[in-house]
Backbone as JSON, one array per atom type, in Angstrom:
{
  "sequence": "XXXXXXXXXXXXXXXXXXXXXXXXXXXXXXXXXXXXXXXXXXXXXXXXXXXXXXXXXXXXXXXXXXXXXXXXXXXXXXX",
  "N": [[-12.54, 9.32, -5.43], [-10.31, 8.44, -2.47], [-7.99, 10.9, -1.86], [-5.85, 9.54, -0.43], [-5.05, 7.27, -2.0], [-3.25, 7.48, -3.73], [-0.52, 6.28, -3.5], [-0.61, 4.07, -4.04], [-0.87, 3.8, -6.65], [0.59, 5.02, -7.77], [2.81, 2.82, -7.24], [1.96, 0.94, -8.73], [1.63, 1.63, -11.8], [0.85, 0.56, -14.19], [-1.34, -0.8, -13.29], [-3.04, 0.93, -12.99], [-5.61, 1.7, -14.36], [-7.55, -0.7, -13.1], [-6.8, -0.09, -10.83], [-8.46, 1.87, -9.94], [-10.69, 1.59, -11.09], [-11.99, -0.71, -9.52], [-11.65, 0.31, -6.42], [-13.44, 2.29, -6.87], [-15.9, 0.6, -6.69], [-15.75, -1.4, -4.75], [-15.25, -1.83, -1.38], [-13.35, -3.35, 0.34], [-11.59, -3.47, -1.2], [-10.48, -1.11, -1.78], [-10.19, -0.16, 1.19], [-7.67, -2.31, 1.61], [-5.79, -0.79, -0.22], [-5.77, 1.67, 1.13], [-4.55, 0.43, 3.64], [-1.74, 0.17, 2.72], [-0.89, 2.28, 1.88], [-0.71, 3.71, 4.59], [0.94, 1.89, 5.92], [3.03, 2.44, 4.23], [3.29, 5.15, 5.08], [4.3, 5.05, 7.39], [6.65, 3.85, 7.23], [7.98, 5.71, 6.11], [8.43, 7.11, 8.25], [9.55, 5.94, 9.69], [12.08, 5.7, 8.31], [13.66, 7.93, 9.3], [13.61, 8.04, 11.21], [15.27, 8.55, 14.9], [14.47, 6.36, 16.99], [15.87, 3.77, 18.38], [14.89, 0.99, 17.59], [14.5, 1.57, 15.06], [16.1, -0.1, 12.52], [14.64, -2.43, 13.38], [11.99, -2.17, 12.88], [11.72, -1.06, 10.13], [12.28, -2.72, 8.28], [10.5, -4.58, 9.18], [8.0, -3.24, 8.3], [8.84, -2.68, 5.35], [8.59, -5.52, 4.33], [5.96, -5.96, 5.34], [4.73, -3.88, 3.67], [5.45, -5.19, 0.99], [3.82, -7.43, 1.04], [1.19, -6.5, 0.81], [1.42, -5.17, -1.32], [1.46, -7.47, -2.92], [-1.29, -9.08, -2.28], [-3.01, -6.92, -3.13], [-2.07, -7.2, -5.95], [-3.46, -9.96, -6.32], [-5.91, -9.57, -6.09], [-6.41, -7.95, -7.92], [-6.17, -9.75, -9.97], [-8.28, -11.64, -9.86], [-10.72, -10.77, -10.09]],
  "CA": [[-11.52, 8.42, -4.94], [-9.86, 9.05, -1.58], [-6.49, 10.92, -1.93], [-4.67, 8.69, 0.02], [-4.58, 5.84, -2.6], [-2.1, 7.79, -4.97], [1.02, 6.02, -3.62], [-0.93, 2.14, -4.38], [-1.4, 3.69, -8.2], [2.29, 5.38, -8.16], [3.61, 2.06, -7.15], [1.53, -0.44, -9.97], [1.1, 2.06, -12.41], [0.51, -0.66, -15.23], [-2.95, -0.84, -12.84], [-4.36, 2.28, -12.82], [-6.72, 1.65, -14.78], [-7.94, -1.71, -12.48], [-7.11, -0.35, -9.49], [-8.95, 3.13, -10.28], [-12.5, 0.84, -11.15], [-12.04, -1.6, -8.32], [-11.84, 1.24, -5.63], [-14.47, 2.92, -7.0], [-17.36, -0.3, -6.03], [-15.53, -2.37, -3.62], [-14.92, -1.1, -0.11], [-12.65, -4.36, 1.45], [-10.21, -3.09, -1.78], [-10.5, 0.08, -1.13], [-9.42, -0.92, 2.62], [-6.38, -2.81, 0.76], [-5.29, 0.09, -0.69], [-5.04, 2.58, 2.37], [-3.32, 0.12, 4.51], [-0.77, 0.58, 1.58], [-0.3, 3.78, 1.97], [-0.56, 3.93, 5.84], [2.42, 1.36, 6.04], [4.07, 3.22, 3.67], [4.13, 6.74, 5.69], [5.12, 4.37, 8.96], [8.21, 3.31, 7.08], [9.13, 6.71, 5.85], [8.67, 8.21, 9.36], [10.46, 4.64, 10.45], [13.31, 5.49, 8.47], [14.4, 8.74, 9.42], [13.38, 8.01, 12.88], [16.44, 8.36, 15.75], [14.92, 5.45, 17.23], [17.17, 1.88, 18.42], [14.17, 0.29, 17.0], [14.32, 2.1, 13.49], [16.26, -0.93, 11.65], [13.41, -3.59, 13.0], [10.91, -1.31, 12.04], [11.76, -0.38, 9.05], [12.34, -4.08, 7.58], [9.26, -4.78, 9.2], [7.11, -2.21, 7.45], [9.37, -3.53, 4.21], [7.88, -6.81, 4.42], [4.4, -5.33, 5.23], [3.95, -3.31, 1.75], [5.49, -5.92, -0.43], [2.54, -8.76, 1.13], [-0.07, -5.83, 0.52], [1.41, -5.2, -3.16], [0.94, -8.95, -3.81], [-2.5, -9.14, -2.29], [-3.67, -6.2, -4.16], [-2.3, -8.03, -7.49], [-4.22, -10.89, -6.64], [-7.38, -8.74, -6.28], [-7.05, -7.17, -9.49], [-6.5, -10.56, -11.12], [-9.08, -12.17, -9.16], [-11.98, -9.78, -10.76]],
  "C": [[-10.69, 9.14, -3.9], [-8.03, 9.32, -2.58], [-5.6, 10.1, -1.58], [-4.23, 7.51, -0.98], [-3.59, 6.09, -3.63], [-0.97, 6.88, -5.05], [0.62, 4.07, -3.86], [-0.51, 2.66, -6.73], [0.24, 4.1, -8.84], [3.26, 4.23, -8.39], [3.29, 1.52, -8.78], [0.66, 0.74, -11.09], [0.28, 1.69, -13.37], [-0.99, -0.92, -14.95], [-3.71, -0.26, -12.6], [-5.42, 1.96, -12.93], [-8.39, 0.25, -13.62], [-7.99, -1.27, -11.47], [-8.49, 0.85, -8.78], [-10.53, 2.63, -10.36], [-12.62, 0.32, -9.58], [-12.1, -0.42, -7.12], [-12.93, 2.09, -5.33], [-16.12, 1.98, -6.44], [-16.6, -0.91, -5.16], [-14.6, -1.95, -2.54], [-13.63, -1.94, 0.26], [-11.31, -3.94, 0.31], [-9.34, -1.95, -1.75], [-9.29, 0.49, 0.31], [-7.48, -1.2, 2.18], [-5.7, -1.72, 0.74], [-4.85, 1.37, -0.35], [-4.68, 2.1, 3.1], [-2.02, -0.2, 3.75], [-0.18, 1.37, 1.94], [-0.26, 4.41, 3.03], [0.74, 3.2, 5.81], [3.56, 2.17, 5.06], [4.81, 4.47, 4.02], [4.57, 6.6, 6.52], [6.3, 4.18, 7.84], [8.74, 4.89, 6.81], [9.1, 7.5, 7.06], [9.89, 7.37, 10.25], [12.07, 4.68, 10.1], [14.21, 6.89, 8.27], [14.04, 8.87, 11.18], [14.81, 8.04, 13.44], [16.13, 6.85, 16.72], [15.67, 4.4, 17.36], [16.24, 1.13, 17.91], [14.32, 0.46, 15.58], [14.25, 0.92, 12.0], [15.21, -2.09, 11.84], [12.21, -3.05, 12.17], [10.19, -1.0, 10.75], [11.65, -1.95, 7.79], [11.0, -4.97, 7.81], [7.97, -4.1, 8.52], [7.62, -2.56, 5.96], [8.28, -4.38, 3.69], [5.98, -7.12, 4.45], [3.64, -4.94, 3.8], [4.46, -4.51, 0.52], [4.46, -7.21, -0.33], [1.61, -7.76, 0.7], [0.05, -5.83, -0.56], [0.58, -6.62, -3.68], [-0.57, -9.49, -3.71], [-3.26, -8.09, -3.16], [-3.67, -6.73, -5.43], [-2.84, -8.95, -6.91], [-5.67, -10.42, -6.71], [-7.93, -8.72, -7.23], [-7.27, -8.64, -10.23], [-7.51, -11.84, -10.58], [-11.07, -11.76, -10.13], [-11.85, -9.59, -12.01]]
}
């Protein structure tokens, strides 16, 4: 299992176990689950950024991981 998916399993711990199978055969969840954790290292670079953009940014990348959370739970309870 790629490293990068720690911070999907940190978030929904409760789904380890689901998200830990599912990762393991299905690529498009897989997918899911590192644009997780890519939006997640844009917000934390977004919010110590000096950018004048920072506050759209940052509410935008917000808004980003909590639609990926909810698509990932529908994944798991999909399967």
């Amino acid at each position: 299992m790629a490293n990068k998916t720690h911070q999907v399993l940190e978030r929904l711990p409760q789904h380890r176990h689901g998200i830990q199978e599912r990762m393991l055969v299905d690529r498009e969840f897989r997918s899911l689950c590192d644009d997780y954790d890519d939006a997640l290292e844009a917000l934390r670079r977004w919010e110590v950024s000096d950018d004048q953009r920072r506050q759209d940014r940052v509410r935008e990348f917000r808004t980003l991981l909590a639609e990926l959370e909810q698509e990932i739970l529908r994944e798991l309870a999909a399967k």
